[in-house]
C-alpha positions as CSV (number, residue, x, y, z in Angstrom):
1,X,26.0,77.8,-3.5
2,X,28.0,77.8,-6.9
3,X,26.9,75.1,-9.4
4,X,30.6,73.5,-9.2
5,X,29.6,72.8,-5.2
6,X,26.1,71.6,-6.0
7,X,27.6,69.2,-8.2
8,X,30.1,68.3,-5.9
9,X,27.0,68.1,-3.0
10,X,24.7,65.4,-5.5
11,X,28.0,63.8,-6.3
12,X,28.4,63.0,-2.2
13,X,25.1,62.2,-1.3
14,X,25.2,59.4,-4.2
15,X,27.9,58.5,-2.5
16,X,26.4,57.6,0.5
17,X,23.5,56.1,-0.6
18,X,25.3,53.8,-3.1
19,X,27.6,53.0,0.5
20,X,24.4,52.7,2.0
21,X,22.9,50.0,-0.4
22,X,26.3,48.0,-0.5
23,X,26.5,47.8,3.2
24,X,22.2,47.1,3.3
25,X,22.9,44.3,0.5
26,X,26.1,42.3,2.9
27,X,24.0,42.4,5.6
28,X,21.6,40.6,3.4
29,X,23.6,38.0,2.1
30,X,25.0,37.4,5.5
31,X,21.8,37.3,7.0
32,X,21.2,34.7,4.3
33,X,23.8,32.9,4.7
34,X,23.9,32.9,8.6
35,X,20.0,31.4,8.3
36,X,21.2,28.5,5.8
37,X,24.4,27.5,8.2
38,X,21.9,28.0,11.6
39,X,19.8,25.1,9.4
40,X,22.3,23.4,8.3
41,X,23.8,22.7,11.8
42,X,20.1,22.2,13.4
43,X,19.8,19.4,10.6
44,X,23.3,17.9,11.7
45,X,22.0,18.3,15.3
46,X,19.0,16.5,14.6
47,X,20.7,13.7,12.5
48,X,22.9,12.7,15.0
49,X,20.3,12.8,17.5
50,X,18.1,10.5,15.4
51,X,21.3,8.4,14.9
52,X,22.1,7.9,18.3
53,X,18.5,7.4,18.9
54,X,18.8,4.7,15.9
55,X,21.4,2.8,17.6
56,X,19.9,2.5,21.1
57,X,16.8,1.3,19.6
58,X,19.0,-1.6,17.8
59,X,20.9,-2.0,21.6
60,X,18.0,-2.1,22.8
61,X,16.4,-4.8,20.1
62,X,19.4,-6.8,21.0
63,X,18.9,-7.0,24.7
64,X,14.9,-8.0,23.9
65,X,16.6,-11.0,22.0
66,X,18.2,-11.9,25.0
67,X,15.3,-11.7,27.0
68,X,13.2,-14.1,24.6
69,X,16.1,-16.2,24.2
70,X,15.9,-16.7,27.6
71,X,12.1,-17.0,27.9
72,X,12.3,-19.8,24.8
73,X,15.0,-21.7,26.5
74,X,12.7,-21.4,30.0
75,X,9.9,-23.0,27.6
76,X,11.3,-25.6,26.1
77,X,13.0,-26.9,28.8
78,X,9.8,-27.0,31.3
79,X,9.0,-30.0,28.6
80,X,11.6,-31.7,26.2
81,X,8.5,-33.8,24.7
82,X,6.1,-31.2,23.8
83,X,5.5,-27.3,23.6
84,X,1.5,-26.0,24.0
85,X,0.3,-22.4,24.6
86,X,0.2,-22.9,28.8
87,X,1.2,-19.5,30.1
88,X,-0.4,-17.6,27.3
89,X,3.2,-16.5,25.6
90,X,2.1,-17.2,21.7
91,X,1.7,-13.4,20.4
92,X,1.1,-12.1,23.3
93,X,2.1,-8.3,24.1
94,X,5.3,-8.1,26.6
95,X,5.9,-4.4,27.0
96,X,9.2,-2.9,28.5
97,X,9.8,0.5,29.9
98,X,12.8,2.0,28.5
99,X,15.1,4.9,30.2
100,X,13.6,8.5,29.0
101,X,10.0,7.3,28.4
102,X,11.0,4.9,25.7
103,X,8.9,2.0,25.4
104,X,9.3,-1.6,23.9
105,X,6.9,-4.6,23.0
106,X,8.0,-8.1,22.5
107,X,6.0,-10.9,20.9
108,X,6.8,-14.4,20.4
109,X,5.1,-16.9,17.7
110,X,5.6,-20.0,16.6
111,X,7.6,-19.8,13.3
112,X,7.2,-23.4,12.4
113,X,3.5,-23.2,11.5
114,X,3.7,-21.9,8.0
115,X,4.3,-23.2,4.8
116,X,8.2,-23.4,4.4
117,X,8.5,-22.3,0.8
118,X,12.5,-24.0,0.8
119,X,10.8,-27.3,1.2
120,X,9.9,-27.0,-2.2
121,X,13.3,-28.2,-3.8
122,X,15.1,-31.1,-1.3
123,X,18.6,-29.9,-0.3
124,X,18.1,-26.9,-2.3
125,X,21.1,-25.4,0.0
126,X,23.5,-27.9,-1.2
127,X,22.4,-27.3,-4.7
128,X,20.9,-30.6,-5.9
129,X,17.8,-29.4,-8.0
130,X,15.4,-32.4,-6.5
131,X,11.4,-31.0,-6.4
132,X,10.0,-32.2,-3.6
133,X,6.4,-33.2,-5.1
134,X,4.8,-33.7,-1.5
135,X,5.6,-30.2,-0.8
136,X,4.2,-29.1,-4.3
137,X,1.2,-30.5,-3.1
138,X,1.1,-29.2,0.3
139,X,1.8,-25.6,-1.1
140,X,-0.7,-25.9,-3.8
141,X,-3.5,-27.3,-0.8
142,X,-2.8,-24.6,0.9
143,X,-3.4,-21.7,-1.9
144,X,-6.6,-23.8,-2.4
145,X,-7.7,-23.6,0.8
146,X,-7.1,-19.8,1.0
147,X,-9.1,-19.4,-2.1
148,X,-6.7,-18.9,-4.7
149,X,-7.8,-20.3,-8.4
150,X,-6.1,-23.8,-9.7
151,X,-4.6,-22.3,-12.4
152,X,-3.0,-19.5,-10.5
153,X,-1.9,-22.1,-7.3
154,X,-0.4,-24.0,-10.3
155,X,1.5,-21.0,-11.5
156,X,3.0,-19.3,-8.2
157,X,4.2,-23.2,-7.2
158,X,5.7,-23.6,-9.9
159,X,8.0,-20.3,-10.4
160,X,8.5,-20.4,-6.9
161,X,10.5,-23.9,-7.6
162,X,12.5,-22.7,-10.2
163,X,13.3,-19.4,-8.4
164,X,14.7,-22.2,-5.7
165,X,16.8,-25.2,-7.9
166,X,19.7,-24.4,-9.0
167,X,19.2,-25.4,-12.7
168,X,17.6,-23.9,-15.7
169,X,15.1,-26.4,-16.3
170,X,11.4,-24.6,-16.7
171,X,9.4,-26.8,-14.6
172,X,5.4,-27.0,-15.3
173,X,4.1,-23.3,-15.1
174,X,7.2,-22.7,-13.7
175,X,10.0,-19.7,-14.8
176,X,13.7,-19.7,-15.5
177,X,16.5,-16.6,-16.3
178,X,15.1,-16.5,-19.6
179,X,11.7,-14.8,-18.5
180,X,12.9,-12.8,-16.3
181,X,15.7,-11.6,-18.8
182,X,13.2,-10.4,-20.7
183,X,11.4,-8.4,-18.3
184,X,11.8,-4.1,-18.2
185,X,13.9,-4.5,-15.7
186,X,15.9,-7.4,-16.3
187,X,16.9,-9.9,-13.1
188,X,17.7,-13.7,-12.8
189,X,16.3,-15.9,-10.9
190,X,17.6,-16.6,-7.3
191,X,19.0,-20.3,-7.6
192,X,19.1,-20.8,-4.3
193,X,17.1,-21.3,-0.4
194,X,15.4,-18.3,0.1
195,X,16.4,-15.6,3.1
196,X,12.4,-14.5,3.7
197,X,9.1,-15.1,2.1
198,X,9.0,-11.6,0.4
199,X,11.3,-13.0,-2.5
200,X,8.0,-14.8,-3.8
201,X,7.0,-10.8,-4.9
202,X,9.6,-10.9,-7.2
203,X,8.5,-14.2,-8.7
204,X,7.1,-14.1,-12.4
205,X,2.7,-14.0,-12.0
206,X,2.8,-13.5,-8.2
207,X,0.8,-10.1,-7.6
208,X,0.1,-8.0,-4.9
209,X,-3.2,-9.3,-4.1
210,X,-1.4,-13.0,-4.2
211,X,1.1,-11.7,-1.6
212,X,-1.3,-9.9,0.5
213,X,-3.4,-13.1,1.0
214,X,-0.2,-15.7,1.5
215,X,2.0,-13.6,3.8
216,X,0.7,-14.5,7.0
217,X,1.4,-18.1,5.9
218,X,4.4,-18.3,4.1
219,X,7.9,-18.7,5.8
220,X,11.8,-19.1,4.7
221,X,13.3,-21.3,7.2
222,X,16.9,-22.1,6.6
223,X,15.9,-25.9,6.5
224,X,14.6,-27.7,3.5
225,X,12.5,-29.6,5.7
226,X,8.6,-29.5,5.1
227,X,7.3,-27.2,7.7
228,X,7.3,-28.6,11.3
229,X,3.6,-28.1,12.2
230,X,2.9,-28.0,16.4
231,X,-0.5,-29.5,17.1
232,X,-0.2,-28.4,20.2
233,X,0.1,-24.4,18.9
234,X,-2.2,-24.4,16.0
235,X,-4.7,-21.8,16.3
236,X,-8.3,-22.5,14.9
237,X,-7.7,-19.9,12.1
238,X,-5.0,-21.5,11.1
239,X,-7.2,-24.1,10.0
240,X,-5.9,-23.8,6.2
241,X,-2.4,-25.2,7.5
242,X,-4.4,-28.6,8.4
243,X,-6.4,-28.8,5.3
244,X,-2.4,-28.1,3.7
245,X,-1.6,-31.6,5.7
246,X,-4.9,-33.5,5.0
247,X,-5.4,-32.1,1.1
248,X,-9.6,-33.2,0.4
249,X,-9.9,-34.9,3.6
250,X,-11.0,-32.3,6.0
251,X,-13.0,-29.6,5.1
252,X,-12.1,-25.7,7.1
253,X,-15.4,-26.2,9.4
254,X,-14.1,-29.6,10.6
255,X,-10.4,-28.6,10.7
256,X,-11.1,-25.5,13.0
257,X,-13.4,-27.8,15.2
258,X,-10.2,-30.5,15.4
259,X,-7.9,-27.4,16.6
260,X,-10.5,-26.1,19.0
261,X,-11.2,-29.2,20.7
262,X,-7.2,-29.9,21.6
263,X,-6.6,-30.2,25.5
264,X,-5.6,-27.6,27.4
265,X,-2.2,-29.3,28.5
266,X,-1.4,-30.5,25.0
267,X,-1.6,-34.1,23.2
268,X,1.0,-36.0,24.5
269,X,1.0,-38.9,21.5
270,X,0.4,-37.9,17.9
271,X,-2.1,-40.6,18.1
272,X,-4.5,-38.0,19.9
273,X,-4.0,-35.4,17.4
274,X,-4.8,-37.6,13.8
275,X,-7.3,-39.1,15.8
276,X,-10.5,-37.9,13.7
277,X,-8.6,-35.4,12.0
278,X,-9.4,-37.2,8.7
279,X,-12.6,-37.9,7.5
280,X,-11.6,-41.4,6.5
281,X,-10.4,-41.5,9.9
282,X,-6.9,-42.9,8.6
283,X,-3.9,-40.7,10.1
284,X,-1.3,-40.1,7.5
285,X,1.7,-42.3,7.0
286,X,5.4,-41.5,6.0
287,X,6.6,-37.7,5.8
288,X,3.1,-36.5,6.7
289,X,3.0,-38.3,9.7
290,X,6.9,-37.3,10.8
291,X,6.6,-34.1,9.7
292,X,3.6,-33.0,12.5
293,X,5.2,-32.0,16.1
294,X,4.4,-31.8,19.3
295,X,7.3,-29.3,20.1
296,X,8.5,-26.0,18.3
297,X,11.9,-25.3,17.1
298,X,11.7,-22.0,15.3
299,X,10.4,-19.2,17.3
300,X,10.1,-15.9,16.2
301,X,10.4,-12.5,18.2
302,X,8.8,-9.1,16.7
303,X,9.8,-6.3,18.7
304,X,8.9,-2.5,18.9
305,X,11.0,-0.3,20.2
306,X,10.7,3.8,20.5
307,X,13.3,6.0,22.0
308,X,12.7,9.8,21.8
309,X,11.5,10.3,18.2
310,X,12.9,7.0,16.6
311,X,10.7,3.9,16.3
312,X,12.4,0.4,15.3
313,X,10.5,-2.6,14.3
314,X,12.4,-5.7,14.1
315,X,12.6,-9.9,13.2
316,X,14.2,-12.3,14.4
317,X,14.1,-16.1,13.7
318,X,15.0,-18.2,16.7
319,X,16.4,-21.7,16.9
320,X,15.1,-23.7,19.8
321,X,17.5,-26.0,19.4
322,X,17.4,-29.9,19.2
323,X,19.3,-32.5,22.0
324,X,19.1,-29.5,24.9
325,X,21.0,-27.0,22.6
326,X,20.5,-23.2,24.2
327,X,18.1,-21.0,22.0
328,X,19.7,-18.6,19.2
329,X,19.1,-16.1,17.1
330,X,20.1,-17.0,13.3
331,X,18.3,-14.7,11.3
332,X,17.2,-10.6,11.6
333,X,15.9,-8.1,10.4
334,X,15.3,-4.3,11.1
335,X,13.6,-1.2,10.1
336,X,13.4,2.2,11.4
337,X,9.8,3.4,11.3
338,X,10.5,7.5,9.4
């Protein structure tokens, strides 16, 4: 073979190899991108799924309203003149098989035995910045009776008042724009009823440990009325909510003895239920003494619901109604379990 065709010979097999290389490299980048799009369409898939999934959990959560709407109205309507815990529904477990091995569990509780934190300011929903001191009393009772220091009981009341009024008045320990203003992340205050008891976590001194110990008895009814205790559905761990009514007249060994020695089929009369409560053995007059039921208006219904691989926890705040009014839902709230 001349030199001229041996150059000519190197010259084709670079050829082909460089060909070879080209063609080797596309079929890399395709492969590549092929793998990203077959990902990209799998995450779509499984979006849409979860989205679906997402909103026949919240169908779902709606029918379970209509189910304890129904249940409620059933209660209240077997008596008009008092609600007690015959039939064993407070917080007790209803579970409901759902289509493709979905599952759901309702529970009802009685909403209205809590400490309302809007009864703090008196028609704070129509803007009139009035305290209300027997409620400032009745919160600070019960931060007492759930150990919390004076000084910090004193503190958390009062920001939590002026995080309510709709003025700009500091009250005593208490905290306006101006402290929040000032904060690293500025914010105002709300200046108005709050929607749920988690806005007290925003509030100027109130810590996690403060929240983790008040949640369980801390509400946000849409009412500034001072919260509407059932005798006849107090637990006897909810004993701190009767020292809240009786502040240094019952001590937490007495009140759980009161709650545990309730009859079965209820109280009846009011009269039955102060009757020895206090020490002095003198029932409470005036808002005290009104503000103690022996029926529930505010329910609430927490519900969880899976279907396939999404979970949904929900809220909702039910009014019972007053004068034979049906049951309804006025306030909810959901989150999908990730």
């Amino acid at each position: 073979m001349t030199p001229n065709r041996k150059i000519w010979h190197r010259l084709r097999q670079a050829e082909h190899g460089a060909a070879l290389l080209t063609v080797l490299l596309i079929v890399a980048v395709m492969a590549i991108v092929s793998a990203n799009a077959i990902e990209r369409l799998t995450l779509a898939t499984r979006l849409a799924q979860s989205s679906s999934a997402i909103n026949q959990t919240r169908h779902f959560q709606l029918a379970a309203e209509a189910l304890a709407l129904r249940r409620i109205d059933t209660l209240t309507a077997t008596s008009r003149s008092q609600v007690t815990l015959e039939g064993g529904w407070l917080d007790r477990p209803y579970a409901l098989p759902l289509p493709n091995g979905g599952s759901a569990e309702l529970r009802i509780t009685d909403s209205g035995n809590c400490f309302n934190l809007n009864s703090l300011v008196s028609d704070a929903a129509a803007g009139i910045p009035a305290q209300r001191p027997i409620a400032i009393e009745q919160f600070m009772a019960l931060m007492l009776a759930l150990g919390l220091p004076r000084e910090q009981a004193s503190r958390i009341s009062g920001v939590a008042v002026d995080w309510i009024d709709a003025d700009q008045t500091t009250s005593s320990d208490g905290a306006e724009d101006s402290v929040y203003a000032n904060s690293a992340m500025p914010f105002l205050t709300g200046d108005r009823p709050l929607t749920d008891a988690s806005e007290i976590r925003a509030m100027a001194g109130v810590t996690t440990a403060h929240w983790s110990r008040l949640s369980p008895w801390l509400c946000a009814l849409p009412t500034s009325d001072l919260s509407p205790i059932n005798a006849n559905t107090l637990l006897p761990e909810q004993a701190p909510l009767l020292q809240m009514l009786l502040p240094g007249k019952i001590d937490p060994a007495h009140a759980r003895a009161h709650i545990a020695a309730r009859p079965a089929n209820g109280y009846g009369r009011m009269e039955r239920f102060w009757q020895e409560a206090a020490r002095d053995g003198t029932p409470p007059v005036g808002d005290v003494a009104s503000q103690v039921k022996l029926t529930t208006r505010w329910f609430r219904l927490r519900t969880r619901i899976r279907v396939g691989d999404a979970t949904l926890t929900a809220s909702s705040l039910i009014d019972a109604g007053e004068n034979n009014q049906a049951a309804r839902v006025v306030r909810r709230a959901w989150s999908p379990e990730l």
